[in-house]
C-alpha positions in Angstrom: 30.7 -10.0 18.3 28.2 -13.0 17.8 27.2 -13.0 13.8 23.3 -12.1 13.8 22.9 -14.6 11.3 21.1 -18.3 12.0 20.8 -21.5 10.6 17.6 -20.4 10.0 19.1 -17.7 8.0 20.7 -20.3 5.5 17.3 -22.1 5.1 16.0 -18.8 3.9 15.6 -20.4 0.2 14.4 -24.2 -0.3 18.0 -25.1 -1.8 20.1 -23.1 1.2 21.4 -20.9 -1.5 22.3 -17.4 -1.1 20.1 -16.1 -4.3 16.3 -15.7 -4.9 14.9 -18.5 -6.4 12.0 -17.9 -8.8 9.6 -18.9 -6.2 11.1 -16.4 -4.0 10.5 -13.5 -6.9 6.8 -14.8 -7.7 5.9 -14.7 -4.3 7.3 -11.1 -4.1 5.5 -10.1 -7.3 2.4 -11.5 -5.8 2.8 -10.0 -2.4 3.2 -6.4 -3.7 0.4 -6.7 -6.0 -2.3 -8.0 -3.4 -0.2 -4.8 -0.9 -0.7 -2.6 -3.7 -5.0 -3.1 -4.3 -5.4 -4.0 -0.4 -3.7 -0.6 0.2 -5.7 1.3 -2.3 -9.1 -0.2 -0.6 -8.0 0.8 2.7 -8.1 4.7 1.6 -10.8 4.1 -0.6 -12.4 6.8 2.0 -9.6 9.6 2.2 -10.5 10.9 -1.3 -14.0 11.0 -1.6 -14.8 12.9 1.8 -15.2 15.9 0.1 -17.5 14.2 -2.4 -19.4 12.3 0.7 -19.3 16.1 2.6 -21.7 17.4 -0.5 -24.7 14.9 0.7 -23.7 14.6 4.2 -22.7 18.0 5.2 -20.3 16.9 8.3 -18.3 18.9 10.8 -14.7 19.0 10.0 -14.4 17.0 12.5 -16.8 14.4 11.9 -15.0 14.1 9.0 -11.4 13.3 10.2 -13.1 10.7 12.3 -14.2 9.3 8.8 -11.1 9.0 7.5 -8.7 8.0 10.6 -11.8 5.1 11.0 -10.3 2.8 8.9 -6.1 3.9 9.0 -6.7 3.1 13.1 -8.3 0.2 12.6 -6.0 -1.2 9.5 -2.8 -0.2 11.9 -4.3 -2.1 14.8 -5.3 -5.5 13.1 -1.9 -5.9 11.9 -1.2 -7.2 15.1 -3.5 -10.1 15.6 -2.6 -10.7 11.4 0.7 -10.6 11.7 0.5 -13.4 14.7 -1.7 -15.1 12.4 0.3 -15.5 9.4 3.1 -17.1 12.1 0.5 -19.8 12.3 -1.1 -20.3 9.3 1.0 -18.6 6.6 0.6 -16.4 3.7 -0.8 -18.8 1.1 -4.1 -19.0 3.3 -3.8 -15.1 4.6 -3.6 -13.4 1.7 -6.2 -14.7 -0.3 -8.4 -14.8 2.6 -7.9 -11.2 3.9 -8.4 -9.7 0.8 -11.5 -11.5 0.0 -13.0 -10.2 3.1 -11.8 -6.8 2.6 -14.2 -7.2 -1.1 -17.6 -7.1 1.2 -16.3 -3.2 2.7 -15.8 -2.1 -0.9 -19.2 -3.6 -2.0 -20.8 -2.3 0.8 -19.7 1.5 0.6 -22.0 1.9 -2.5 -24.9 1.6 -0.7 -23.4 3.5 2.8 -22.0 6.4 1.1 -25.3 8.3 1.7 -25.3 7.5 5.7 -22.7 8.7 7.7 -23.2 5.9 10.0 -23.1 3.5 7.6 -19.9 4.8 6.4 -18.0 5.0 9.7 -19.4 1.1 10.5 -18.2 -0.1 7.1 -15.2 1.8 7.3 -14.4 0.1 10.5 -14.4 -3.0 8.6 -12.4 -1.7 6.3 -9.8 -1.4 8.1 -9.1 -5.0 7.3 -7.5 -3.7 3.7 -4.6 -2.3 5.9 -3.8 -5.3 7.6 -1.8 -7.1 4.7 1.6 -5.6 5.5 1.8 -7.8 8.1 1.3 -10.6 6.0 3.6 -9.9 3.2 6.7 -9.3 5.5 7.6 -12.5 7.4 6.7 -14.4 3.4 9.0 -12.5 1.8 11.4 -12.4 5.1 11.1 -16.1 4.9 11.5 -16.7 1.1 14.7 -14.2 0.6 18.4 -15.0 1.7 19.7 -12.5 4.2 21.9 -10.7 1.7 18.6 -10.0 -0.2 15.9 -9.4 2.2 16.3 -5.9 2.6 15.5 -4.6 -0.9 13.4 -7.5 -1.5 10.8 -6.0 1.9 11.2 -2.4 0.4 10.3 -3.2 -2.8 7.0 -5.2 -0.6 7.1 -2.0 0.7 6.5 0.3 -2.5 3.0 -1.1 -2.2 2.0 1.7 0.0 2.1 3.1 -3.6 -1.8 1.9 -3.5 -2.7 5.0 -1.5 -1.4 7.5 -4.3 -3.0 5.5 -6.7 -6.6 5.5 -4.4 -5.8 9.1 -4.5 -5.2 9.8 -8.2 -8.3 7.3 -9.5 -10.8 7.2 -6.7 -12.3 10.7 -6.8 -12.0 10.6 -11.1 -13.6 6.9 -11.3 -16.5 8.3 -8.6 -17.2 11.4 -10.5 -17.9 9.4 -13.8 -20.2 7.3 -11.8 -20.9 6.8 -7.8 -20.4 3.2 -8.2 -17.8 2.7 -10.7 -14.6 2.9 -8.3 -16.3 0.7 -6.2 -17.1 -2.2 -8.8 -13.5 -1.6 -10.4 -11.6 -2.2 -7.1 -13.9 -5.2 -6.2 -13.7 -6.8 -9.6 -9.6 -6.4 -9.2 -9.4 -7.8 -6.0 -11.5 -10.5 -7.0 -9.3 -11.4 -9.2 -6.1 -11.0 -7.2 -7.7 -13.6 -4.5 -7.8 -16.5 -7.5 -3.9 -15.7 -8.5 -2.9 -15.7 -5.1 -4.4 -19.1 -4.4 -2.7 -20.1 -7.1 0.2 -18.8 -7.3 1.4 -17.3 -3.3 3.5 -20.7 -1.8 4.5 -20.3 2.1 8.5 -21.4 2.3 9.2 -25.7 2.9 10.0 -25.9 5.9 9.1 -23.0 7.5 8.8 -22.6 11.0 5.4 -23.1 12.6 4.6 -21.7 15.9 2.6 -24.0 18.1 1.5 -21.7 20.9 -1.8 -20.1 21.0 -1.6 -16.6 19.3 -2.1 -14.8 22.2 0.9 -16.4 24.0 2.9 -15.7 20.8 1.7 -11.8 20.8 3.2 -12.2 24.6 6.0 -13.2 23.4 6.8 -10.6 20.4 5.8 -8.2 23.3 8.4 -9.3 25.4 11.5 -8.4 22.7 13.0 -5.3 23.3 13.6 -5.2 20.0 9.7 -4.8 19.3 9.7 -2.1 21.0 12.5 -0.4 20.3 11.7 -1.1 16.4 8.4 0.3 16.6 9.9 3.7 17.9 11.7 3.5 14.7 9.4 2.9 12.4 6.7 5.5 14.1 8.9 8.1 13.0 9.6 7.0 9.2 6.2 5.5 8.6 4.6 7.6 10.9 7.0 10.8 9.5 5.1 10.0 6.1 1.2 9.1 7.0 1.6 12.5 8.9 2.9 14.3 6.2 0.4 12.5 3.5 -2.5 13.6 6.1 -1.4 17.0 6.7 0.7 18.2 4.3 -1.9 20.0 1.7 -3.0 21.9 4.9 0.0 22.7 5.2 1.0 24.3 1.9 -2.6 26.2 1.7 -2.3 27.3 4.6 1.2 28.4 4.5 1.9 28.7 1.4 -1.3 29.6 0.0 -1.6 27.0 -2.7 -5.1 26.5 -4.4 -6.1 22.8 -3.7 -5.3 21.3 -6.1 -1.2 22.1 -6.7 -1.2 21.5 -3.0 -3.0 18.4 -4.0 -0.4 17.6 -6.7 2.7 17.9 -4.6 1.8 16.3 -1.6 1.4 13.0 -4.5 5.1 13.9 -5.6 6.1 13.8 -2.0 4.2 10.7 -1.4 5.9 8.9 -4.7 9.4 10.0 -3.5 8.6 8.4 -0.2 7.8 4.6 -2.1 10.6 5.0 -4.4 13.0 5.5 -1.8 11.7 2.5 0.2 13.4 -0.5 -1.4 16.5 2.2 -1.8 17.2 2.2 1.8 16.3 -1.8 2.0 18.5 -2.0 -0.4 21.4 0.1 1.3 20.9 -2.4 4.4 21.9 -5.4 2.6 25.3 -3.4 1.9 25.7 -1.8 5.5 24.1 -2.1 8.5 20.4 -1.1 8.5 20.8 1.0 11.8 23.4 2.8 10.4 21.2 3.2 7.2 18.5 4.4 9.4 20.4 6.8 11.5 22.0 8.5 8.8 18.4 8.9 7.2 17.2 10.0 10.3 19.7 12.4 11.0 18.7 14.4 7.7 15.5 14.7 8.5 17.0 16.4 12.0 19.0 18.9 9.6 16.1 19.4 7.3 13.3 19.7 10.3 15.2 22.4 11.4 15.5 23.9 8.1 11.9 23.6 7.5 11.0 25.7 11.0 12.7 29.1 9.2 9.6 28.8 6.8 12.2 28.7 3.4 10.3 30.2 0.3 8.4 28.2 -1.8 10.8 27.4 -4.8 13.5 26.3 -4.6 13.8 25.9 -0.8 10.8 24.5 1.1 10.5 22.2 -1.9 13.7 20.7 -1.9 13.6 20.2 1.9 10.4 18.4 1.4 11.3 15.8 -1.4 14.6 15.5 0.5 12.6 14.8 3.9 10.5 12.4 1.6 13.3 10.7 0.4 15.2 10.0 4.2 11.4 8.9 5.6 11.3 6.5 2.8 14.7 5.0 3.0 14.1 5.1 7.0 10.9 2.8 6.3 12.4 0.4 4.0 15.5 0.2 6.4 14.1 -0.3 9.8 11.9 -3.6 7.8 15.5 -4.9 7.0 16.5 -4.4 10.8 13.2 -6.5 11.8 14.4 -9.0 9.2 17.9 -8.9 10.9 17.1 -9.1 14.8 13.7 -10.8 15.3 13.4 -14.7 15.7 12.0 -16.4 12.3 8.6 -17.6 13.8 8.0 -14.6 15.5 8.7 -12.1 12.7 4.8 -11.8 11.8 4.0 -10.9 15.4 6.5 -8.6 15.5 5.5 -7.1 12.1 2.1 -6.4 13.7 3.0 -5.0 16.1 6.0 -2.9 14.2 3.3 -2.5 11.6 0.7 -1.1 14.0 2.8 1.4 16.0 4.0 2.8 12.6 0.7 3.5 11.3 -0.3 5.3 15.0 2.4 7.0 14.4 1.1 9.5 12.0 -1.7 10.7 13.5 0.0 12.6 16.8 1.9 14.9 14.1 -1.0 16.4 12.0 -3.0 17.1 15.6 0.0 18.7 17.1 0.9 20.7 14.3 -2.8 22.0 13.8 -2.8 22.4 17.9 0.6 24.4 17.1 -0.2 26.3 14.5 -4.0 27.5 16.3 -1.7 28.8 19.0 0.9 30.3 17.8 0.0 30.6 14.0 3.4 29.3 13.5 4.2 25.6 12.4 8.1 26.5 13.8 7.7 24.9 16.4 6.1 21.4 15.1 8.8 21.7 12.8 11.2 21.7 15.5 9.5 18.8 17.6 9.7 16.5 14.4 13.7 17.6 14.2 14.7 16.7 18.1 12.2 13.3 17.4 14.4 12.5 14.4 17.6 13.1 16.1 16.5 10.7 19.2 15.7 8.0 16.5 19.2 8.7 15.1 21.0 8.9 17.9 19.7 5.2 19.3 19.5 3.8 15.9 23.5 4.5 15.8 24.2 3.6 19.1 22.3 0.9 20.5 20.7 -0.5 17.4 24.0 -1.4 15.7 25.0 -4.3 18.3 21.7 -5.7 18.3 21.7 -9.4 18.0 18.6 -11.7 16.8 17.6 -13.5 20.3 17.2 -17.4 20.4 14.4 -18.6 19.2 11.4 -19.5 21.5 10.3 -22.2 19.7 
């Protein structure tokens, strides 16, 4: 078997060392951070469409198109982002997309009291959810290979930016309309200045001189794109569905009030970043496929589990927080596979794309489950759909994803 591993691989710090250097951990500080604000613009919506309901008065499902407006769009631009950041690197991307995603956040104080408004502004953005494309192939680049895998899934516990949207969004708005608006523009403000400062793209890296749509072409043309972005559309998509869905869920079902349906959906959301950088950090100690099948295969088990409707306490809530825990590690595993298998330049193109499919990925479970449950009034069956998906994703991961090898590079 051909090592996966590159001379590329051994240029992954300035010094060819096989440890961080303290560039490497400033620009993973740095990344996070602007992941972490970018993240919390991009659901700036999500928790204040009840408040935006009381003025508006929209159809239930005028407002899920209000809040999938900006996740589609944010999924989709990854992709020409990602291609981007190939080109012209992280030190200009970063500050730049963030700065543009200020004008959205500005512009939804005056919108909130137009439905219009809102969905065009939060088309735009969208463009708060395209960073994760730019702070994977920086910290791919910066991190040796025996590092990159908990180095992306602690990238990765950015995500934590949509519990914290959650959590202080709808209290900032209530003290005044403005004032979550203002506080987020004001921090991502600032975060554009450190990150022109402070976010250096690796010497040396490789530059891809083809137009970025030949370079999409390209990324397209991997199997491995592909074939990672099944992946990831089950872990990532496994926990935008749940985040989406799951208070519905447990009111429904369960016949929680709001808001302790409220409060553990957040718990399953923080289990979910915490055990991000966990399974990264597993890959760099065994294979990341194998990492990702066996997390995969427990959320087979506890899919199953989940369709016999388990009480409450202790059952349905330990198969929850465990399913939380395996879509995390699934997440932060499948971004150390990418890291393993794609070519160096085209690692932001295939992040964009990777990136993209994830995100899609949660919004076929919450429609089926709702289409399931109108039916049958049963969510068994979704239950059981998510298990035989998981198992497929195991099964491959295990047995075809093992002996993956990164392809030549085009360049």
């Amino acid at each position: 078997m051909v090592s996966v591993s590159t001379p590329t691989d051994n240029r992954a710090t300035p010094d060819g060392g096989d440890r961080p250097t303290a560039a490497a951990w400033r620009n993973l500080v740095m990344a996070t951070l602007g992941f972490t604000l970018t993240f919390w613009a991009w659901s700036l919506v999500a928790p204040l469409a009840a408040d935006f309901d009381d003025k508006l008065h929209m159809s239930s499902f005028a407002q899920s198109l209000l809040v999938a407006v900006p996740v589609l769009v944010g999924s989709l631009g990854r992709v020409p982002v990602g291609a981007l950041t190939d080109r012209y690197g992280a030190r200009l991307m970063f500050p730049l997309i963030t700065a543009l995603t200020i004008v959205p956040v500005l512009l939804l104080i005056p919108a909130h009291s137009s439905y219009v408004a809102l969905i065009v502004v939060g088309f735009v953005l969208g463009l708060g959810g395209t960073t994760f494309a730019i702070g994977v192939p920086l910290v791919n680049a910066w991190f040796p290979p025996a590092h990159r895998g908990a180095a992306l899934g602690v990238f990765g516990m950015g995500m934590g930016g949509v519990a914290l949207s959650g959590y202080f969004t709808p209290r900032l708005y209530r003290h005044s309309e403005s004032l979550p608006f203002l506080v987020l523009a004001v921090a991502l403000a600032v975060y554009v200045v450190l990150a022109a400062l402070l976010i250096n793209d690796r010497p040396g890296r490789p530059v891809p001189a083809t137009p970025l749509t030949t370079r999409l072409a390209q990324a397209g043309r991997l199997r491995v794109t592909w074939e990672l972005s099944a992946l990831y559309a089950i872990g990532f998509g496994g926990i935008v569905a749940f985040g989406v869905y799951l208070p519905t869920y447990l009111k429904t079902w369960y016949e929680l009030d709001a808001t302790d349906a409220g409060t553990r959906a957040a718990g399953f959301a923080v289990v979910t970043v915490v055990f991000r950088p966990i399974g990264g950090w597993l890959s760099d100690r065994v294979h990341p496929a194998v990492v990702t099948s066996w997390a995969l295969g427990a959320v087979a088990v506890l899919g199953v589990v989940q369709a016999f409707d388990p009480a409450l306490m202790p059952g349905a809530t330990i198969c929850l927080l465990v399913m939380a825990a395996a879509l995390g590690a699934t997440s932060g595993a499948v971004f150390a596979l990418v890291a393993r298998v794609t070519p160096q330049p085209q690692v932001g193109s295939v992040t964009g794309i990777v990136g993209a499919m994830g995100g899609l990925g949660g919004f076929v479970p919450p429609l089926v489950m709702g289409a399931v449950y109108s039916a049958k009034d049963s969510y068994s069956i979704g239950f059981m759909l998510l298990s035989n998906l998981a198992l497929a994703g195991c099964v491959y991961a295990y047995g075809r994803m093992r002996s993956t090898e990164r392809p030549p590079s085009n360049r």
